[in-house]
C-alpha positions in Angstrom: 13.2 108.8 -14.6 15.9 108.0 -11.6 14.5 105.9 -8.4 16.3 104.0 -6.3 15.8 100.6 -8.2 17.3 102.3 -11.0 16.8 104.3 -14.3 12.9 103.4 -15.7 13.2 104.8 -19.6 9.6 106.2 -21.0 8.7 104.2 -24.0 6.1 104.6 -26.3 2.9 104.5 -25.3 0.9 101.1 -25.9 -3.0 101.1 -26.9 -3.2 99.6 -23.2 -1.4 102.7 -22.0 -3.7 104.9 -23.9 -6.9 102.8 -22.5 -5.5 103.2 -18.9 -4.9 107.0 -19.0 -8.3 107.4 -20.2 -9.9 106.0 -17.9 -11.0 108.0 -14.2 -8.3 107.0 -12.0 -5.7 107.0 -15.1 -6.5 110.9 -15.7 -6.6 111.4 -11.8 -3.1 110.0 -11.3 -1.4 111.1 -14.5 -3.0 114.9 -12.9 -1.4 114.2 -9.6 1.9 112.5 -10.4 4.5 114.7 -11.8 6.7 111.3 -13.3 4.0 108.1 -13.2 5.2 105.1 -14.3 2.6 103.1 -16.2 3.6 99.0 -17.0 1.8 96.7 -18.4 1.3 93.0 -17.7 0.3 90.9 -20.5 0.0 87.6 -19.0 -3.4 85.7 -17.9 -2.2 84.8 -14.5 -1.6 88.7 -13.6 -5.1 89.1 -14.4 -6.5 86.6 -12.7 -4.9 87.1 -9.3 -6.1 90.9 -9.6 -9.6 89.4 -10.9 -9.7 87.3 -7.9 -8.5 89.6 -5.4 -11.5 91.6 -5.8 -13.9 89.5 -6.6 -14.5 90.5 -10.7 -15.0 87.5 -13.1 -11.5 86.8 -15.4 -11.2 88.3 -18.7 -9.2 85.8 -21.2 -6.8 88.4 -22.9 -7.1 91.0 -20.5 -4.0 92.8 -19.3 -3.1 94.5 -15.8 -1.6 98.2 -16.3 0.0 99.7 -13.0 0.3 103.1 -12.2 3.6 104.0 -9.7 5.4 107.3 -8.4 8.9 106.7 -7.8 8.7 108.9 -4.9 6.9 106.3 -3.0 9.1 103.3 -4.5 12.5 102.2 -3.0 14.0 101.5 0.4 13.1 103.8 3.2 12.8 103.2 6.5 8.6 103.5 6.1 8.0 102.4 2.8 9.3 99.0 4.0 6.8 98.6 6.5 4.1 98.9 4.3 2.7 95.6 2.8 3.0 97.0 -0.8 4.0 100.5 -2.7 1.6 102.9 -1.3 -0.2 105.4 -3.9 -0.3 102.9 -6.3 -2.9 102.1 -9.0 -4.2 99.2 -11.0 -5.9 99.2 -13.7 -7.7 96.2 -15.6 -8.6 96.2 -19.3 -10.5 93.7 -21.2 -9.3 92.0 -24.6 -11.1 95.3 -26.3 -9.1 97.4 -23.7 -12.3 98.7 -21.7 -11.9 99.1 -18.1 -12.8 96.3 -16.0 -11.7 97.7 -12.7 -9.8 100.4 -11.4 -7.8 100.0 -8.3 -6.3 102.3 -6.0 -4.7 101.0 -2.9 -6.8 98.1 -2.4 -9.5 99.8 -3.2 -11.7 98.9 -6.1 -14.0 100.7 -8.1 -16.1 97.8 -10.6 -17.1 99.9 -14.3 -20.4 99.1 -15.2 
């Protein structure tokens, strides 16, 4: 995939990937995006800022998968007003890789 930070190469999908397309908002984006990008953040402060940010307890393990469409990534003149990359998801998965939270634009959805 070209965007204007550069080439992103598709690599083998993780089990976190897996978990995250599986989940609502995973299936939803992967329906509406025609090139998502899906990374994965392994470490425990990533989890806990996202934890904290909407109020969900931390999950020691847990890992932060990001959903992006590099047609609303780069430098134009109305992205780079925007406080972060619109249309973008986050997705939380516990050490067992359930969904903890699903995040769409600052807007959370807690599983229960």
């Amino acid at each position: 995939i070209l965007a204007t930070e550069g080439t992103f190469r598709k690599g083998e999908p993780t089990p976190e990937i897996l978990a995250a397309q599986a989940t609502p908002l995973g299936r939803a984006y992967l329906d509406w995006s025609p090139m998502p990008i899906l990374t994965v953040d392994r470490s425990p402060g990533a989890f806990e800022q996202v934890a904290a940010e909407h109020e969900q307890p931390a999950s020691p393990g847990g890992v932060v998968v990001t959903l992006l469409d590099p047609r609303f990534m780069g430098v134009l003149p109305w992205l780079s007003r925007q406080p972060s990359t619109p249309l973008t998801g986050t997705i939380l998965l516990d050490r067992q890789r359930q969904p903890v939270l699903q995040v769409m634009d600052g807007r959370a959805e807690p599983q229960r």
